[in-house]
C-alpha positions in Angstrom: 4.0 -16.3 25.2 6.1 -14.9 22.4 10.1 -15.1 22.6 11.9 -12.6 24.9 13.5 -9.7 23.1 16.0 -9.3 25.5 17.2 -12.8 25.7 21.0 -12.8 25.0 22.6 -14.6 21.9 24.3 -16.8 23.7 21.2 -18.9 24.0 21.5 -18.9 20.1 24.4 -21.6 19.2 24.8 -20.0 15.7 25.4 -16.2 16.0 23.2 -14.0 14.2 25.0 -11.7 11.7 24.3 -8.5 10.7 25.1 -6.4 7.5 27.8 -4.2 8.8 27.9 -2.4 5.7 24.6 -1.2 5.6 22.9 -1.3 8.7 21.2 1.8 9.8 21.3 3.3 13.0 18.4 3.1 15.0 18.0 6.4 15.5 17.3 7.0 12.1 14.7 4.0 11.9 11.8 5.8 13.7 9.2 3.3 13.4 10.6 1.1 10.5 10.7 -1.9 9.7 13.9 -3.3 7.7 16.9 -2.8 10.4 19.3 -2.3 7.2 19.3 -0.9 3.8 21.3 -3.1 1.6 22.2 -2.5 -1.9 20.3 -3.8 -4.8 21.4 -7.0 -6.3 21.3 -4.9 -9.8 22.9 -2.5 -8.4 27.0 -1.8 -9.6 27.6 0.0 -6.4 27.8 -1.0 -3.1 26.9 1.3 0.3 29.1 1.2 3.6 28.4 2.8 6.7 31.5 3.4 9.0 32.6 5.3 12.2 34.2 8.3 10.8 34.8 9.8 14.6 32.5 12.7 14.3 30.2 12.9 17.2 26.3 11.1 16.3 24.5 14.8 16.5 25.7 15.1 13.1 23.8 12.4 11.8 20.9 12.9 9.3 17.5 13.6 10.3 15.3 10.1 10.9 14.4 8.9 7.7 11.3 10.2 5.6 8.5 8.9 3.2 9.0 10.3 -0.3 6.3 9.5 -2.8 6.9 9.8 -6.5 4.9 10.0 -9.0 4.8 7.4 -11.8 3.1 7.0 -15.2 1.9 3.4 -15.1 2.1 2.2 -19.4 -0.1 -1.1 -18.0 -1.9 -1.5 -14.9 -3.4 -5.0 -15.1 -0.5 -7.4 -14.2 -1.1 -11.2 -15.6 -0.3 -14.4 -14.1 -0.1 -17.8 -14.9 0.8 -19.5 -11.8 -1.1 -22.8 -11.0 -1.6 -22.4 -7.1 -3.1 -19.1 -6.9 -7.2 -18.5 -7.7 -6.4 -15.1 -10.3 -4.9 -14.5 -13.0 -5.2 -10.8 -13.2 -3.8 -8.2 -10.1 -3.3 -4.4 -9.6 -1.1 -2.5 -7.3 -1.4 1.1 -7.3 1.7 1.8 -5.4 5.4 0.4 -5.9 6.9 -0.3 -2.3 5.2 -0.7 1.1 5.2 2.6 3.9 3.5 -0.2 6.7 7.8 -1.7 6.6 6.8 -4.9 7.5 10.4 -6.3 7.8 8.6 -10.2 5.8 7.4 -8.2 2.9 8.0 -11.1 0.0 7.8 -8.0 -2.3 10.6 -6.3 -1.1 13.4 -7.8 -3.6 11.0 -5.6 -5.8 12.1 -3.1 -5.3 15.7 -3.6 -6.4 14.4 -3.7 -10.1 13.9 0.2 -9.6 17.5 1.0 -8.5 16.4 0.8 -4.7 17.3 -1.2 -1.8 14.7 -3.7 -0.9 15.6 -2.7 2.8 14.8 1.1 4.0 14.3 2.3 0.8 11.4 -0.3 0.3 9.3 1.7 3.2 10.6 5.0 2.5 11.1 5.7 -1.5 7.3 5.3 -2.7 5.5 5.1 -6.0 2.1 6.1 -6.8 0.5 5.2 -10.3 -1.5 8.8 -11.2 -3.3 7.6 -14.2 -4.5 4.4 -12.6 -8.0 5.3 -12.9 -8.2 6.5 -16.6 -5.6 3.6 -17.6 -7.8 0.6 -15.9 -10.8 1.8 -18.1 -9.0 1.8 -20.9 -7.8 -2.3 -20.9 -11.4 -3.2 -19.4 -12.5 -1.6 -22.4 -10.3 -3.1 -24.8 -12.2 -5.3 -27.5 -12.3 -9.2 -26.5 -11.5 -8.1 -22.8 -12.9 -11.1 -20.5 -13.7 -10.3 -17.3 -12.0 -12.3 -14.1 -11.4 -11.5 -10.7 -9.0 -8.8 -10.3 -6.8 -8.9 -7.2 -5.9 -5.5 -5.8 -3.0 -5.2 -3.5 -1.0 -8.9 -3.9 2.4 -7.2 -3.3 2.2 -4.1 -1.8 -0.7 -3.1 0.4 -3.4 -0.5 -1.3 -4.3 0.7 2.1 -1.2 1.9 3.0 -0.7 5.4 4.8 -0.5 7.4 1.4 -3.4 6.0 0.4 -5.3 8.7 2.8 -3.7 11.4 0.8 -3.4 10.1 -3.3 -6.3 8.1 -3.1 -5.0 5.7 -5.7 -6.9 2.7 -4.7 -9.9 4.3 -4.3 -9.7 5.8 -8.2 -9.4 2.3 -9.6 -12.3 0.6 -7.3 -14.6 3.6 -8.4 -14.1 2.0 -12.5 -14.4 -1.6 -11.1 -17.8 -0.1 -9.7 -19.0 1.4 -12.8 -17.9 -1.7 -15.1 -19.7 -3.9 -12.5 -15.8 -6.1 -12.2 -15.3 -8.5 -9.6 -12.3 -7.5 -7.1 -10.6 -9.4 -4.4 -9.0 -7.0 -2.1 -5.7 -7.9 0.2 -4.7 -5.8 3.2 -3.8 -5.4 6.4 -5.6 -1.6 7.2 -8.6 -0.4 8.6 -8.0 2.0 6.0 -10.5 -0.1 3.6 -13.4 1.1 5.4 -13.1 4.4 4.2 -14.7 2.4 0.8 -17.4 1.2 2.5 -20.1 3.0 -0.3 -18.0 1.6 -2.8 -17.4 -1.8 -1.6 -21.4 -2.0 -0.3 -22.5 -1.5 -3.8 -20.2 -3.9 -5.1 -21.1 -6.9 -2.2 -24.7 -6.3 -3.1 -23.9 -7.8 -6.7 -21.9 -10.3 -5.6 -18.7 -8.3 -7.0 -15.9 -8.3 -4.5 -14.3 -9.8 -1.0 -11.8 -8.7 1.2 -9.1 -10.1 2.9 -7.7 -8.6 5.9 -4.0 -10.0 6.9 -3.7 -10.5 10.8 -0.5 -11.2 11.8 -0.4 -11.3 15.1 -2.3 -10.2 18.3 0.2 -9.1 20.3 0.9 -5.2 20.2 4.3 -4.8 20.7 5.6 -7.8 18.4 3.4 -5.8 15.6 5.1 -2.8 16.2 8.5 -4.8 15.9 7.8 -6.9 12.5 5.0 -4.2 10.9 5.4 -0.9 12.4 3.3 1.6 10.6 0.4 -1.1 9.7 -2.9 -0.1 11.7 -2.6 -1.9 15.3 -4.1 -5.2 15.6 -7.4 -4.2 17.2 -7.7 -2.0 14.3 -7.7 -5.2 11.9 -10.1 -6.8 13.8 -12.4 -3.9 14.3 -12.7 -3.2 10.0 -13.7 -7.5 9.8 -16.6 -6.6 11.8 -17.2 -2.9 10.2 -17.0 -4.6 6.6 -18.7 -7.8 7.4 -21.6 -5.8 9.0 -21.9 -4.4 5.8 -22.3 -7.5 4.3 -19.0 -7.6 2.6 -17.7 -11.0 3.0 -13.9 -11.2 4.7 -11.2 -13.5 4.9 -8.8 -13.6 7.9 -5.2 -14.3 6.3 -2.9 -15.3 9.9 0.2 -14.4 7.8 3.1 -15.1 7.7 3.4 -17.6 10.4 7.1 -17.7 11.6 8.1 -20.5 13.6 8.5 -19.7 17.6 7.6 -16.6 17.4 4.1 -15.8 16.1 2.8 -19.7 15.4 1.1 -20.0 18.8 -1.5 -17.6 18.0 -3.1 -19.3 15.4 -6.3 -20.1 16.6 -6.8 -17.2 18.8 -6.5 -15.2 16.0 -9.0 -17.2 13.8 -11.7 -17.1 17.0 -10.8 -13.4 16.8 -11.4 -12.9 13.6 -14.8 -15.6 13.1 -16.4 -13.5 16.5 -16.1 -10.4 14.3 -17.8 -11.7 11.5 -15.3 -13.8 9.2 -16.4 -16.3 6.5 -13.2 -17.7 5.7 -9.6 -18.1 7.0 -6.2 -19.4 5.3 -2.2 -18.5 6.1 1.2 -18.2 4.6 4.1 -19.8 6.1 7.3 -17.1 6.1 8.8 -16.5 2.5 12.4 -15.5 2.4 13.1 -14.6 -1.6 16.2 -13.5 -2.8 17.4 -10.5 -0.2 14.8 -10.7 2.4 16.7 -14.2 3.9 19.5 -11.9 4.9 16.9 -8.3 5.9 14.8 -10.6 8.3 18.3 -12.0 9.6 19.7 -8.9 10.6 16.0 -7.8 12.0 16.2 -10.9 14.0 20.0 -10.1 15.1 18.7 -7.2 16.6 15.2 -7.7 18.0 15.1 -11.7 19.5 18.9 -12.8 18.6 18.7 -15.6 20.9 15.8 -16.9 18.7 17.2 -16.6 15.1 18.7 -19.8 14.5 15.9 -21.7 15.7 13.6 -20.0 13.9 15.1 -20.7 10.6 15.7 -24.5 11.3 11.7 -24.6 11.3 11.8 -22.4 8.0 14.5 -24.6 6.0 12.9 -27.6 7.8 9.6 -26.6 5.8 11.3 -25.4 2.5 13.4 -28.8 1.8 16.3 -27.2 3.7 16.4 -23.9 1.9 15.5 -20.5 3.1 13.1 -20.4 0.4 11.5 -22.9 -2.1 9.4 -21.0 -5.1 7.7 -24.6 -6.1 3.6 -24.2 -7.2 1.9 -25.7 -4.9 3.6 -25.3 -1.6 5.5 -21.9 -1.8 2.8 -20.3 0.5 2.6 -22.8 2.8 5.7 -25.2 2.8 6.1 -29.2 3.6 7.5 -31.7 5.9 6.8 -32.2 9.4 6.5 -28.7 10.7 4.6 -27.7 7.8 2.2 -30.3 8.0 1.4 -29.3 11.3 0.4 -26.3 11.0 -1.7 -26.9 8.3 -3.8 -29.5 10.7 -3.9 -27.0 13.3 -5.7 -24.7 10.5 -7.9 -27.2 9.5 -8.9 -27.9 13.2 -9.9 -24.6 14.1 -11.7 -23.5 11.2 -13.9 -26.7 11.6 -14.3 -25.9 15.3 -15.0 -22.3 15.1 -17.3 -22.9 12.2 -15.7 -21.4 8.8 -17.7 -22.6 5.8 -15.9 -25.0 4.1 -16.2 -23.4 0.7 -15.3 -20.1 -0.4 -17.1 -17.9 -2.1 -17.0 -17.1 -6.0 -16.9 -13.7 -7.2 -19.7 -12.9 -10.3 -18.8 -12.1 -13.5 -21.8 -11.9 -15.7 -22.8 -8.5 -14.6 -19.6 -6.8 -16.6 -20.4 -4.2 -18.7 -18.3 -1.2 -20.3 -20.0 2.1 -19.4 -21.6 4.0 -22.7 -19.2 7.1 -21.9 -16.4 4.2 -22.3 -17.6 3.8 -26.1 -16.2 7.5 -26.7 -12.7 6.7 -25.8 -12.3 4.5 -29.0 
């Protein structure tokens, strides 16, 4: 069973702290996330919250979604990190409205002037020449086509995505320049595509993966709470695989003691619904979000929190984070190992191929009506 919520911190040894200076009241976190907002680390100025002794009616509204429009000058991000299978990724949106509180993109957003807490869920940006800018680098001369990996930091299926349909402009030039994708998510949302992505499975041109943290309701609503409900998740594997678009089941991230025993119950899930391959990510903790999922854990399973991050350092040589190739995603040392074997055991046992599949990229070709851009 997952930890208690309401067990008190004085099972925890080590108190949890809190950012007193910028922790939000819950009543203005309907639904969020991050449980503080937390300058930038760029940022000169520093934001306080304090009991001035007027009465809490006269606090501000619950906090709202603004989306901004941005003018993207590249879209095609490049990589050249040696434990990851692209080299190429797109994210049509800067910041994440699903708030998972884990988000390793969330020190992101302080490069923008932002917090990488609230304002990381709430203050959105949406590329509006996506479309029109991805055909023009696939048509560059000398282009050579790779898988592209659409959402690796922020999701494409998030909420806004119903309305700006970003993610759906730059799938419909992947189609038409026959490009392999790899799509990341954690939204039913993605089945919206199915035309798009049916076409593109029939040439062996893209595969999704759908992230499944965990099964349990309310801890979902806790760690990720405006991403589709886990039954959700499950149901678009099966949609998608039923329309012969093969799917990944990420179980990430795995944080120690609280979502770890669920591991194979959510790969059986997952395999029952049509799943072809499986992998997870141990918790990350970059930069600010050591301290974000801190206070989140102060307020939500304080007696837990120092547990939980002896298993994390114990897995990331005694750090809250370790950016080493190789074994960022998944860490080392005992705990580590672990539950990589548990992994290994239940995609053998429930039957996961042992290979993954390859993406084509043979059937690239820029569109005539590309030729009159140049």
């Amino acid at each position: 069973m997952p930890p208690d919520a309401t067990r008190p911190s004085s099972f925890d040894p080590e108190p949890a702290r809190r950012l007193p200076a910028a922790t939000a009241p819950a009543r203005l976190r309907v639904r969020r996330g991050a449980t503080a907002n937390p300058s930038g680390r760029y940022e000169a100025a520093r934001r306080e919250s304090f009991d001035d002794g007027w009465p809490s009616d006269d606090a501000p509204p619950p906090l709202r979604t603004e989306v901004r429009p941005e003018q993207a000058r590249t879209l095609i991000t490049r990589n050249t990190s040696p434990d990851i299978s692209f080299d190429r990724s797109i994210n049509p949106y800067r910041g994440c409205e699903h708030g998972c509180v884990y988000c390793f993109a969330r020190p992101n957003h302080a490069y923008l002037g932002l917090s990488p807490g609230l304002d990381f869920e709430t203050k959105l940006f949406r590329k509006v020449n996506a479309g029109a800018l991805l055909a023009r680098e696939l048509s560059a001369p000398g282009y050579s086509p790779a898988t592209i990996a659409l959402g690796t930091a922020t999701d494409p299926y998030q909420p806004i995505e119903r309305e700006h349909r970003v993610t759906r402009a730059v799938l419909e030039v992947l189609a038409r320049f026959r490009h392999p994708v790899g799509i990341v998510t954690k939204s039913n949302l993605v089945v919206r595509d199915l035309d798009l992505l049916t076409d593109l499975a029939r040439d062996g041109l893209v595969k999704v993966a759908v992230s499944v943290t965990t099964l349990d309701p309310a801890l979902a609503r806790r760690l990720e709470p405006r991403a589709p409900h886990p039954e959700r998740r499950l149901d678009a594997i099966g949609r998608l695989s039923a329309a012969g678009i093969p799917v990944m089941v990420i179980a990430a991230p795995v944080i120690p003691s609280l979502n770890d025993h669920e591991i194979e119950a959510i790969l059986a899930r997952a395999r029952a619904q049509g799943a072809v391959e499986a992998s997870h990510v141990l918790l990350r903790l970059p930069l600010e979000l050591d301290a974000l999922v801190d206070d989140w854990f102060a307020e939500h399973y304080p007696g837990r929190r120092a547990h939980v991050m002896s298993l994390v350092r114990a897995a990331r040589g005694g750090k809250a984070y370790d950016a080493a190739f190789g074994t960022r995603m998944t860490g080392t040392g005992a705990y580590a190992d672990l539950i990589a074997q548990r992994m290994r055991l239940a995609r053998r046992r429930l039957g996961y191929p042992e290979t993954r599949r390859r993406l084509r990229t043979d059937l690239f070709r820029v569109p005539t009506d590309q030729l009159s851009l140049f």
